[in-house]
C-alpha positions as CSV (number, residue, x, y, z in Angstrom):
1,X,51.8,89.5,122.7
2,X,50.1,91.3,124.5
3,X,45.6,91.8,125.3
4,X,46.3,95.7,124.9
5,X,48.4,95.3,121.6
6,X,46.6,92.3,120.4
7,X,43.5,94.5,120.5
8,X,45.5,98.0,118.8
9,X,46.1,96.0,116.1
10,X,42.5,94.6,115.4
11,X,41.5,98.4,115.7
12,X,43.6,99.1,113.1
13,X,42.8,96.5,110.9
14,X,39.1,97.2,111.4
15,X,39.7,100.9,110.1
16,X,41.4,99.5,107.0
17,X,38.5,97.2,106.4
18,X,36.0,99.5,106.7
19,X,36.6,101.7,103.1
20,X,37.6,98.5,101.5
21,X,33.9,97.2,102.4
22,X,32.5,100.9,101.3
23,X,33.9,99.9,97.5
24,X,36.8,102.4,98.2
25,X,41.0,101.7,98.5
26,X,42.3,101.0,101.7
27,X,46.3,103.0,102.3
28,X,49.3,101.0,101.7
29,X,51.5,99.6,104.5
30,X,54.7,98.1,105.0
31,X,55.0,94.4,106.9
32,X,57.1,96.6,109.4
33,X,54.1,98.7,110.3
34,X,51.5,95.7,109.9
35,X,54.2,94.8,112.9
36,X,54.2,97.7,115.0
37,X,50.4,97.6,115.2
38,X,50.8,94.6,117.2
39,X,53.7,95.8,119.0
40,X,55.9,93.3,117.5
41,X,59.4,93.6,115.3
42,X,59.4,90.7,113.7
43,X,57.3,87.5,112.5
44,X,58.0,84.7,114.8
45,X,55.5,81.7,114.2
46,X,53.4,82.8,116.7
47,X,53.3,86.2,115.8
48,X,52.1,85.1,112.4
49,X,49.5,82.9,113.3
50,X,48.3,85.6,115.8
51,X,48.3,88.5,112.9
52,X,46.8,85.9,110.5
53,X,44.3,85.3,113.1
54,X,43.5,89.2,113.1
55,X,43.4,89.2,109.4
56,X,40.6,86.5,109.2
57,X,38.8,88.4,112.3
58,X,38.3,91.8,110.3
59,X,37.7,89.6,107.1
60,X,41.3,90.9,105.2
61,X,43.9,89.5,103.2
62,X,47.2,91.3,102.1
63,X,49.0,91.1,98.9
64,X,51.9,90.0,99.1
65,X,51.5,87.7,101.7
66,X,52.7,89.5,104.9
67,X,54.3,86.5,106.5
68,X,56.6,85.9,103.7
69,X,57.2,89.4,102.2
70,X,60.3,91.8,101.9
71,X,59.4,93.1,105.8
72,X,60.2,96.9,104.5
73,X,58.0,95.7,101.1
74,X,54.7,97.2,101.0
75,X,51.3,95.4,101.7
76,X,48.1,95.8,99.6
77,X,45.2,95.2,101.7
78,X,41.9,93.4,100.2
79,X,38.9,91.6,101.1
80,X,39.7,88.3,102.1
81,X,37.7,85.8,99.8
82,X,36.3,82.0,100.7
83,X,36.3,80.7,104.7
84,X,37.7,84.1,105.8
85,X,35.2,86.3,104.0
86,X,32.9,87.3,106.4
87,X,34.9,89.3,109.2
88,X,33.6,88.4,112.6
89,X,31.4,91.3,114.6
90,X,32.4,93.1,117.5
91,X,33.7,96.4,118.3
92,X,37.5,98.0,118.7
93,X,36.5,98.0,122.9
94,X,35.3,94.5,123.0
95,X,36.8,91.7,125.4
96,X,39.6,89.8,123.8
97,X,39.9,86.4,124.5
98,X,43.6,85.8,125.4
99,X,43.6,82.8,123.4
100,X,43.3,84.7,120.1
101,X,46.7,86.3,121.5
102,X,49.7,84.0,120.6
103,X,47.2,81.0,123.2
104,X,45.5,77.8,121.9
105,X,45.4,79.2,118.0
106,X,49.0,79.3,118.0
107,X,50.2,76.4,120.2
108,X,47.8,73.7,118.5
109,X,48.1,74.9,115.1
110,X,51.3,73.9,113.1
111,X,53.5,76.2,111.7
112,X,53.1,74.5,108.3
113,X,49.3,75.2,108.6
114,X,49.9,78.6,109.2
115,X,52.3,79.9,106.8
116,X,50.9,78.9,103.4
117,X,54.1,79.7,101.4
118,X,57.4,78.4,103.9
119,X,60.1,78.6,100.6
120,X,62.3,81.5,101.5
121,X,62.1,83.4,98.4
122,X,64.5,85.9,96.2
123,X,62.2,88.9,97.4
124,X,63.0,88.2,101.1
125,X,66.3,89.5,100.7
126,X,67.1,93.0,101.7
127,X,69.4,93.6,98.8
128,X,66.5,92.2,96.3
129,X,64.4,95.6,97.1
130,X,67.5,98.4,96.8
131,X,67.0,99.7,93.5
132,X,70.3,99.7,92.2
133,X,72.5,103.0,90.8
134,X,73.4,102.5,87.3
135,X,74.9,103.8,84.1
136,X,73.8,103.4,80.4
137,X,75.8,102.4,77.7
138,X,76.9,105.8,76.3
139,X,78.3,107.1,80.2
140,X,82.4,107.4,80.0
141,X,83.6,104.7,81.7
142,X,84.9,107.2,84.6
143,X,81.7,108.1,85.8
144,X,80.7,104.5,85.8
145,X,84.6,103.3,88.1
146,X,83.3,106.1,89.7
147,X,79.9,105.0,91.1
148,X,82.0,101.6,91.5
149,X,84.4,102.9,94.0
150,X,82.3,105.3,95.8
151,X,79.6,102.7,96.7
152,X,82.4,99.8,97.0
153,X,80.4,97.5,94.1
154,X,81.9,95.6,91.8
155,X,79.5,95.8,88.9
156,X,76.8,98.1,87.6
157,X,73.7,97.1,85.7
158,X,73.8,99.3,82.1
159,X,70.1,100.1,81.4
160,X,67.8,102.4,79.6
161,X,65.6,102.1,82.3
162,X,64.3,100.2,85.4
163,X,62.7,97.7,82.4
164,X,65.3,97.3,79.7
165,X,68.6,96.2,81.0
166,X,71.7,96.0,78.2
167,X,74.3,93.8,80.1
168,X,76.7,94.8,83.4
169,X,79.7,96.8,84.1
170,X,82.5,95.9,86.2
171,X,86.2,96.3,87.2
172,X,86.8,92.5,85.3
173,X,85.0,93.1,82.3
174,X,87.0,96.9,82.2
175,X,90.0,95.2,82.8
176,X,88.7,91.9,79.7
177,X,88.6,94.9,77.6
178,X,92.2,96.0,78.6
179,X,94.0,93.0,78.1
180,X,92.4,92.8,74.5
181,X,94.1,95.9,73.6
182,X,91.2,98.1,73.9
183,X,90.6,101.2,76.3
184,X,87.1,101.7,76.2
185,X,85.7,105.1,77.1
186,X,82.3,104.4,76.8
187,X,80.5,101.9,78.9
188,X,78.9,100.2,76.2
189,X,82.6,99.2,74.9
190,X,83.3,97.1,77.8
191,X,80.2,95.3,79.2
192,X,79.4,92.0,79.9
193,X,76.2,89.6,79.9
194,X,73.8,90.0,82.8
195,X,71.9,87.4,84.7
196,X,68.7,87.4,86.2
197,X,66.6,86.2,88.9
198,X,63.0,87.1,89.4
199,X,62.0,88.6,93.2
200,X,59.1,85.3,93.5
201,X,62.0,82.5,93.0
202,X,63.4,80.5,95.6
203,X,66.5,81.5,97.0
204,X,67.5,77.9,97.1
205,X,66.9,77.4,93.2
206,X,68.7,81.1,93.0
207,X,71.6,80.0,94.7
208,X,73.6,78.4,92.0
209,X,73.1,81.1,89.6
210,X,74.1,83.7,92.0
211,X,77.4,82.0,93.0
212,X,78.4,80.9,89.2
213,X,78.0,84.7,88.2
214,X,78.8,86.5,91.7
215,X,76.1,88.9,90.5
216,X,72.8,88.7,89.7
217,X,69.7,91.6,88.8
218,X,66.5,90.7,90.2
219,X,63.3,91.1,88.4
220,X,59.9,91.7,90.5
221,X,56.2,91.8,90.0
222,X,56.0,94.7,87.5
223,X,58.7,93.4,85.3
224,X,60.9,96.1,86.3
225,X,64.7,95.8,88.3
226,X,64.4,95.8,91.6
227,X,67.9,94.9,93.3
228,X,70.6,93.6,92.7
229,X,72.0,90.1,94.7
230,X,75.9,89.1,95.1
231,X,77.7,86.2,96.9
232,X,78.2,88.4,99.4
233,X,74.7,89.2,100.0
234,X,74.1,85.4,100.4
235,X,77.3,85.4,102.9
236,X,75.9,87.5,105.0
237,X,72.7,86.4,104.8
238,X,73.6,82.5,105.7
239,X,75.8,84.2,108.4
240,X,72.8,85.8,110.2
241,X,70.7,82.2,109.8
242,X,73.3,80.0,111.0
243,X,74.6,82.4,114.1
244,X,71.4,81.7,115.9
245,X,71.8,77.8,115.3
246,X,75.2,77.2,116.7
247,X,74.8,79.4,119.7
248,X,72.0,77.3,120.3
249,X,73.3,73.9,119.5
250,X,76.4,75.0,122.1
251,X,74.1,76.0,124.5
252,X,72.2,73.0,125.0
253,X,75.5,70.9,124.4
254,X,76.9,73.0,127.9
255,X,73.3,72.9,129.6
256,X,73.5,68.8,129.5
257,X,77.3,68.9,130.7
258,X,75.9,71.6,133.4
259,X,74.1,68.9,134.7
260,X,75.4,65.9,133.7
261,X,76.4,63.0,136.7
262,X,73.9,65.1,139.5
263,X,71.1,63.6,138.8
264,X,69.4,59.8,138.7
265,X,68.1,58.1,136.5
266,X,64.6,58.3,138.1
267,X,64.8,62.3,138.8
268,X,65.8,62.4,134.8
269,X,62.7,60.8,134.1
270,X,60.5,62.4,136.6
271,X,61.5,66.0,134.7
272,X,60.2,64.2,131.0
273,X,57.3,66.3,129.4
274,X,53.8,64.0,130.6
275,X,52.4,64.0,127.6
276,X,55.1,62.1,125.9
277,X,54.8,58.9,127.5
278,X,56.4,56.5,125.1
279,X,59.4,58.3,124.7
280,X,62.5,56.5,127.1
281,X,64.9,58.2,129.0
282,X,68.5,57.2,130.3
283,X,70.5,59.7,129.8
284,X,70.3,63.6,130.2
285,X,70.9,63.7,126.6
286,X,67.0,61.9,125.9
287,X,66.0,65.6,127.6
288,X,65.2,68.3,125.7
289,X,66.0,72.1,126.6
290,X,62.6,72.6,128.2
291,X,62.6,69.4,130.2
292,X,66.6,70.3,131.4
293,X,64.9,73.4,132.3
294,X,62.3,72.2,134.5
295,X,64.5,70.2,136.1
296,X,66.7,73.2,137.7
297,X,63.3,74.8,139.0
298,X,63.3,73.0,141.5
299,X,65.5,74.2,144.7
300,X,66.6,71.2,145.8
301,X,67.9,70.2,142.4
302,X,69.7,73.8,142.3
303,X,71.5,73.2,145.2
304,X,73.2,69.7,144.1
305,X,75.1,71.6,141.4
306,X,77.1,73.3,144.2
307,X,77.0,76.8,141.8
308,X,77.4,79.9,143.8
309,X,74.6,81.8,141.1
310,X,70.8,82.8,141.6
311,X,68.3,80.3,140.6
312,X,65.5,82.2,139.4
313,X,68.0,84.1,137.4
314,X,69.6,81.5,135.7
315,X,66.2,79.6,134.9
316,X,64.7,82.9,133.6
317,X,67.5,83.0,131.4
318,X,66.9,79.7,130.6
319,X,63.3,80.4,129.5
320,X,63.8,83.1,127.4
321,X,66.7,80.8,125.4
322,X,63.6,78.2,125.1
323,X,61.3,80.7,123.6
324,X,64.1,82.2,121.1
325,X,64.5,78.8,120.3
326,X,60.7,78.0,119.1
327,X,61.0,81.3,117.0
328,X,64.8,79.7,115.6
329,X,63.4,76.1,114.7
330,X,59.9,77.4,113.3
331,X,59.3,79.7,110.3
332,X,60.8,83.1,110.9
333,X,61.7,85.1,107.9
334,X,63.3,88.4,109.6
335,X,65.4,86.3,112.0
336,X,66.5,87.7,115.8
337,X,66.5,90.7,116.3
338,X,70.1,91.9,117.8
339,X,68.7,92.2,121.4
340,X,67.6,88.5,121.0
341,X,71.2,87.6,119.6
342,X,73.0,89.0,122.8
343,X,70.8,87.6,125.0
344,X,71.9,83.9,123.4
345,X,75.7,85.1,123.7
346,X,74.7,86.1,127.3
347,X,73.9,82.6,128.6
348,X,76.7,81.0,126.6
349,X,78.7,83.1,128.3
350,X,78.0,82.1,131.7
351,X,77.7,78.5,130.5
352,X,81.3,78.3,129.8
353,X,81.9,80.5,133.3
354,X,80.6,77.9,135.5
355,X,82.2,74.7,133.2
């Protein structure tokens, strides 16, 4: 991040602060927008700790928490209570230290310390904050196969409102009904039991519940339904998490072959990270993606691989595959973005090319 959009967001913050401090309500935002302020498009640990950083600067808190909320969810600003209180003086056009942006806050402090809920939670899930279409229980049953095959959903919650929910409709239990002998026209003649999660759960204790009933309505803060989650909604959702993982893992598995058998024992252990004396190395496999990094920055070292490809290229691809990675292995609710994603299928790519 940034000085320039480091310092747009603080601006920003400062002019929601200031009708909060004058006893007055401060304008909604999404985390998206929180986001944007800072130039960002998604919360990496470091851009968290760096936004948290702003929010203890111009004395705010949000509600929900911003680092762990739906990212299109909305924010309630307030004045932050306790340690971060009192905001810290200075004015939108004052010097910014660059450490405040993404420097020594966010490399000393751990991400544990800085997100202070890490359980991924029902609410995080895109599909947990559509408001789903549904029927009530005296619709014909067309109107509801209807809504069924026009959205492509298997089931529709039957409610009196967003509050009171009566049970689910769904080509099984329409077809239940059939095989008893019955032809329902009315929705309320073929329904079925509903389940339900509530948006604050965690996913993991949601998982179960969701797989045994394929479907389940999800409950939020003001006691009304706010989504609906499937199996398939968890699919894709472990899809998108694990994608960035096993690109990753291949990389670094085709990084160590890369250079694997040029190298001596003693050059191996002259590209080790100084600060981490204890640990041994004999192999290129005690290195980790930085230090196989470092050890193609150097020209000479290039050159023994006997690859007909630009060095400062390939390294800078390197280091931006090292950076994704922090983001992967830390805390990071929203995930890559696709741009991020690519650039991962990029290097594999040329990994494999020159193997």
């Amino acid at each position: 991040m940034s000085i320039p959009t480091y310092a747009n967001g603080l601006s920003q913050l400062r002019r929601v602060a200031e009708p909060l401090q004058n006893g007055d309500s401060a304008p909604t935002v999404t985390v998206r927008q929180l986001l944007e302020w800072f130039g960002q498009q998604r919360r990496g640990w470091r851009v968290v700790a760096t936004v948290k950083g702003a929010l203890r600067r111009t004395g705010l808190a949000t509600e929900p928490d911003f680092a762990t909320a739906y990212i299109d969810g909305d924010l309630r600003f307030s004045l932050a209570e306790g340690k971060d209180a009192v905001p810290r003086s200075g004015t939108d056009h004052e010097q910014t230290d660059s450490s405040e942006v993404g420097g020594n806050m966010a490399d000393s402090r751990a991400p544990e310390a800085i997100i202070e809920d890490p359980v991924l939670r029902v609410r995080m899930l895109p599909a947990a904050n559509r408001e789903p279409v549904t029927v009530n229980r005296d619709d014909p049953v067309e109107k509801a196969l209807t809504f069924m095959a026009m959205h492509d959903y298997s089931q529709l919650p039957v409610t009196q409102d967003m509050r009171s929910v009566d049970g689910m409709i769904s080509w099984r239990s329409v077809l239940s009904a059939q095989t008893k002998g019955v032809e329902p026209t009315r929705v309320g003649e073929c329904m079925e039991k509903h389940e339900e999660v509530r948006a604050e759960d965690s996913l993991l204790t949601a998982f179960q519940k969701i797989v045994d009933h394929e479907a389940v309505l999800v409950r939020g803060d003001e006691q009304s339904i706010t989504g609906i989650v499937t199996a398939t909604d968890l699919s894709i959702m472990f899809r998108e998490q694990t994608e960035p993982f096993l690109l990753l893992s291949e990389i670094e598995n085709q990084l160590r072959r890369f250079i694997d058998g040029h190298f001596s024992p003693e050059e191996l252990k002259d590209a080790k990270d100084s600060v981490d004396e204890e640990r041994e190395i004999d192999s290129v496999t005690d290195l980790t993606f930085g230090e196989c990094t470092r050890l193609l920055e150097r020209p000479a070292h290039w050159q023994r691989l006997g690859v007909r490809l630009d060095r400062r290229t390939f390294v800078k691809q390197l280091i931006e595959v090292r950076d994704i990675r922090n983001d992967v292995m830390h805390f990071d609710p929203d995930g890559l973005s696709a741009d991020e994603l690519q650039r991962l299928k990029n290097v594999r790519r040329l990994l494999r090319r020159v193997l």
